[in-house]
C-alpha positions in Angstrom: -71.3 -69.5 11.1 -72.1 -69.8 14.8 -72.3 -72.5 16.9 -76.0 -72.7 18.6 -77.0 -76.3 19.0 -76.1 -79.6 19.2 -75.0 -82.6 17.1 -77.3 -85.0 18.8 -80.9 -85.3 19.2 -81.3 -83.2 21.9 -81.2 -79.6 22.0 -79.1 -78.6 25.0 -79.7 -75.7 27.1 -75.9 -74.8 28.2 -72.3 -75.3 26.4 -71.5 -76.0 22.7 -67.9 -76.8 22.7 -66.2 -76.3 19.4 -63.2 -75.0 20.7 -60.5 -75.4 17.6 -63.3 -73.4 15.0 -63.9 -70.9 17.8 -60.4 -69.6 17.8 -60.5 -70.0 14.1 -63.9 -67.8 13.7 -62.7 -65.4 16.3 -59.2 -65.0 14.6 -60.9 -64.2 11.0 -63.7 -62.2 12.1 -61.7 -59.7 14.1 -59.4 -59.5 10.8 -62.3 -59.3 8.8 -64.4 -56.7 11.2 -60.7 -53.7 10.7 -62.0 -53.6 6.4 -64.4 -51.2 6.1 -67.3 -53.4 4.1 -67.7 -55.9 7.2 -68.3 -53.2 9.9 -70.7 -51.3 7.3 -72.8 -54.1 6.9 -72.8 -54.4 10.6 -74.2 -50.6 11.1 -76.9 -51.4 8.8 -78.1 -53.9 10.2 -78.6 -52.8 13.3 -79.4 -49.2 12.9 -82.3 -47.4 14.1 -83.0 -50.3 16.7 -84.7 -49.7 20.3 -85.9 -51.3 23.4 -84.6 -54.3 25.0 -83.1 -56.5 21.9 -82.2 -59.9 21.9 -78.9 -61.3 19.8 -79.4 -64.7 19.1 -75.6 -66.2 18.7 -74.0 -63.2 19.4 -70.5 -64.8 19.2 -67.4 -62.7 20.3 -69.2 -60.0 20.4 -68.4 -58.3 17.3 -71.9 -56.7 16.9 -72.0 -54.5 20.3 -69.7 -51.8 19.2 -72.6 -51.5 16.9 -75.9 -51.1 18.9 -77.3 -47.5 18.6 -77.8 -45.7 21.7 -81.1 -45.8 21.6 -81.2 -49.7 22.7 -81.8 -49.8 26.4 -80.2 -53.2 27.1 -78.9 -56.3 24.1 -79.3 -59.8 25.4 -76.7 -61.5 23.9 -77.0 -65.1 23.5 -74.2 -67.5 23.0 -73.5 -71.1 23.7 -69.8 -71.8 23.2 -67.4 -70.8 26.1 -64.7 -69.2 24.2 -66.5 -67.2 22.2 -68.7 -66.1 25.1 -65.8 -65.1 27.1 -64.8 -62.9 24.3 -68.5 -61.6 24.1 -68.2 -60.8 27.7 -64.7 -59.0 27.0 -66.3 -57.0 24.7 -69.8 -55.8 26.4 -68.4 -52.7 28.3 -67.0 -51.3 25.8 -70.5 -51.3 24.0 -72.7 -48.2 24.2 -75.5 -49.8 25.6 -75.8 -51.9 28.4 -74.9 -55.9 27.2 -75.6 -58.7 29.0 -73.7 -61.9 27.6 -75.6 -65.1 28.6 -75.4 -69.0 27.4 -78.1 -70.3 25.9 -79.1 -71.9 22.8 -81.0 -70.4 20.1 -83.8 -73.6 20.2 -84.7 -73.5 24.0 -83.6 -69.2 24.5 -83.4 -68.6 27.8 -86.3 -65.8 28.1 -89.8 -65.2 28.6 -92.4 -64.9 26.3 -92.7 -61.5 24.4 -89.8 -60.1 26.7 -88.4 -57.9 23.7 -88.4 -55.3 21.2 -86.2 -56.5 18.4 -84.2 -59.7 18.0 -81.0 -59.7 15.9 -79.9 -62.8 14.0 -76.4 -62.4 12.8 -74.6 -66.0 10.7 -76.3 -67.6 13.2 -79.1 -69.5 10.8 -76.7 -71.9 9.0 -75.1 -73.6 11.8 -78.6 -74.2 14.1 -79.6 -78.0 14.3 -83.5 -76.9 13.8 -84.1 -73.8 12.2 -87.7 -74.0 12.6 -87.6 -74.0 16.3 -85.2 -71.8 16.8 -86.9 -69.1 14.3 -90.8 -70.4 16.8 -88.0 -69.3 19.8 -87.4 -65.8 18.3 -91.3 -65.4 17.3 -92.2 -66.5 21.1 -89.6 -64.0 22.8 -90.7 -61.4 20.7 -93.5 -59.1 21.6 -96.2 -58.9 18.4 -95.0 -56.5 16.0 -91.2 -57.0 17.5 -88.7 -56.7 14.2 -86.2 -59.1 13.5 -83.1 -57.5 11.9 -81.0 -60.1 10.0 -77.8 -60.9 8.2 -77.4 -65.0 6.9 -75.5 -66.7 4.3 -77.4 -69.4 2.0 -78.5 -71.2 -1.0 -77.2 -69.0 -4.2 -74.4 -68.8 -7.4 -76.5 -71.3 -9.8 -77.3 -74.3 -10.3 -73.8 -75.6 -10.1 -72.3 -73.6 -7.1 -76.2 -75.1 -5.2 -74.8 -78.6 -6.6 -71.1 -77.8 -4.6 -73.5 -76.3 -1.4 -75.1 -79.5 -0.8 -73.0 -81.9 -1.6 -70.6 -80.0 1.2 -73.1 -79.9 3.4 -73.6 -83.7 3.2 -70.0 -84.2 3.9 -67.4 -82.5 5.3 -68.6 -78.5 5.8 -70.5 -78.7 8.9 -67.4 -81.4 10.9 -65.0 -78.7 10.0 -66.8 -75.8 10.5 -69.2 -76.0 14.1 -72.2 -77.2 12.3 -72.7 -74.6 9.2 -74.5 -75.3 6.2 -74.4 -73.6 2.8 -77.3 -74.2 1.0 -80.0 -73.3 3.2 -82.5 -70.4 2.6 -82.7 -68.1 5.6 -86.0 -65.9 3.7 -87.7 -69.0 3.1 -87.6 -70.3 6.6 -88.5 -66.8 8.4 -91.1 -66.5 6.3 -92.3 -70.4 6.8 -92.0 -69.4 10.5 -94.7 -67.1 10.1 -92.6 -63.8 9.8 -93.4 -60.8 8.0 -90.6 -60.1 5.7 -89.8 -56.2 4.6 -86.6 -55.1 2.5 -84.4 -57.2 1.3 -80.3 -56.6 0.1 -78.5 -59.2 -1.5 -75.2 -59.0 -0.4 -71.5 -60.6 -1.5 -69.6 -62.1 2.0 -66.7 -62.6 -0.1 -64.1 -60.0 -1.6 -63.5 -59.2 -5.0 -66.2 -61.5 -5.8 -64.3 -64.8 -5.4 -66.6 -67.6 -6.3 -66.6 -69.0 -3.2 -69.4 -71.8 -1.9 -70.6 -69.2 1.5 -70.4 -65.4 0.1 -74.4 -65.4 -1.0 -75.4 -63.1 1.9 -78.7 -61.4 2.4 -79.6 -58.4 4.6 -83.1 -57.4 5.9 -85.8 -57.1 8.7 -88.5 -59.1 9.4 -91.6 -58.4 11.6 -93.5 -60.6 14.4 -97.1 -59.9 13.2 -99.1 -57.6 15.5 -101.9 -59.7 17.3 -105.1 -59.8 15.5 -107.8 -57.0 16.8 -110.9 -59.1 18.2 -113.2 -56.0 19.0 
């Protein structure tokens, strides 16, 4: 659930101020990153990784403690002060070389196929345009660059879908920094021409509490390789 765009019609290329959720996300997610499950997920996701990687939304920086050392530099990406401060707090103690920069993930500030791997981590449900920030992750990727990604969506039934939109309609996305729970993070990479490979569906909440965000889903994604002309 972070916070990469705007609430107005234009995509902005510097701050997002949310500052009341960004204590709020950064208070929770360093309780929830000391349990065991959390920091697991996080290992898988971005294990066996190399090259230069970008981390679109890379919050307070909970993922850099992660990064094998086989990265040569992370890119991380994030448009809300406080939680870039914290991002930047947390880069040296990474194993790889971080740079923390602000940006947002529909206008990325990179050039075109300047990476090996892009990391997307809760970062779908709260961007104002999906589809261009997924063209913005295909466009900074090199062909045949791998997407590794963890979102939240759509799931739980027809009921708990019924709860997701109806929050998303109203109050959700004012309290939270612009989340939504019922889209469909597979459906949209894929829409964005990405090749999808393994898949995990995965619980965000413990002990199964029936909860309208815990519908996670784990897996890595491919920028097609350019076509061979000769």
């Amino acid at each position: 659930m972070r916070l990469l765009s705007t609430r107005s019609g234009q995509v902005a290329r510097g701050d997002v101020r949310h500052p009341l959720f960004a204590r709020c996300y950064a208070l929770v997610s360093v309780a929830a990153e000391a349990r065991p499950g959390p920091a697991g997920v996080r290992e898988r996701l971005l294990a066996g990784l190399s090259g230069r990687v970008i981390e679109v939304g890379a919050g307070n920086g909970l993922n850099f403690r992660h990064f094998p050392g086989t990265v040569d530099e992370v890119v991380a990406v994030e448009p809300e002060p406080l939680l870039r401060r914290l991002a930047l707090e947390a880069a040296p103690r990474a194993r790889v070389p971080v740079d923390v920069v602000p940006g947002v993930a529909e206008d990325l500030p990179a050039g075109n196929e300047a990476f090996d791997a892009a990391v997307l981590a809760l970062v779908l449900c709260s961007v104002r345009d999906v589809a261009r920030a997924l063209g913005e992750v295909r466009r900074v990727l090199r062909p045949g660059g791998e997407v590794r990604f963890l979102e939240h969506g759509r799931g739980g039934g027809r009921a708990m879908t019924l709860t997701q939109q109806a929050l998303d309609r109203t109050l959700w996305p004012a309290l939270t920094g612009g989340c939504h729970l019922a889209r469909e993070p597979v459906a949209a990479l894929r829409a964005a021409g990405f090749e999808l490979g393994p898949l995990r569906r995965l619980s965000l909440a413990e002990h199964g509490a029936r909860l309208p965000v815990p519908y996670g889903v784990l897996g890595t994604a491919w920028r097609p390789p350019e076509p061979n002309t000769h």
